[in-house]
C-alpha positions in Angstrom: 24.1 29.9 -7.7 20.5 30.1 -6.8 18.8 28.4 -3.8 15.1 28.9 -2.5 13.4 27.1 0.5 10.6 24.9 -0.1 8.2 24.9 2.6 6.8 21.0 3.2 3.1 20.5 1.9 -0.1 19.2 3.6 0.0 15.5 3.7 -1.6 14.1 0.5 -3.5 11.5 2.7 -4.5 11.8 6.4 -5.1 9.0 8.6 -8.2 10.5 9.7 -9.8 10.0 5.8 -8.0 6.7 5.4 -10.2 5.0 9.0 -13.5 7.2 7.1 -13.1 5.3 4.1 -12.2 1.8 6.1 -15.7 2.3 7.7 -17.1 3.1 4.8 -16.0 0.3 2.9 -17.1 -2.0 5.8 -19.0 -4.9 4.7 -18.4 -3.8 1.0 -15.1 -5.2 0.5 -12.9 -7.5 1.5 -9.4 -8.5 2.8 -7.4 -10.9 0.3 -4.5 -12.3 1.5 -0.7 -12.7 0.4 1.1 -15.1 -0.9 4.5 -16.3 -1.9 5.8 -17.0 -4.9 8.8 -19.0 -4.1 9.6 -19.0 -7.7 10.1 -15.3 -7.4 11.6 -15.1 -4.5 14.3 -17.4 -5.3 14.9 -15.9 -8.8 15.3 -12.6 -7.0 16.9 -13.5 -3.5 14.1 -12.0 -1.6 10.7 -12.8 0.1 8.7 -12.1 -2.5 4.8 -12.1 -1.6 1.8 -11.6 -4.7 -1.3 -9.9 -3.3 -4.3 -12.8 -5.1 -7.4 -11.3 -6.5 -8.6 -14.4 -7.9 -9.0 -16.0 -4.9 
């Protein structure tokens, strides 16, 4: 049987480049909000929620 250890990696995303781009993106973008689709959610037996673009 062969084993080997697997050292962990670097994080693929730091928090520190995730708050750049947030101030970056300041003013540029925009927050949309979520919805429900109780259609969904009741086909599934969950809380579903859509994330609109269109609105």
């Amino acid at each position: 049987m062969h084993s080997e250890t697997i050292a962990p990696s670097a994080p693929a995303v730091l928090l520190k480049n995730v708050e750049q781009a947030a101030r970056n993106l300041h003013g540029v973008i925009y927050e949309t909000l979520l919805q429900q689709n109780l259609g969904l959610s009741a086909a599934y037996d969950a809380t579903i929620y859509l994330k609109r673009e269109d609105l």
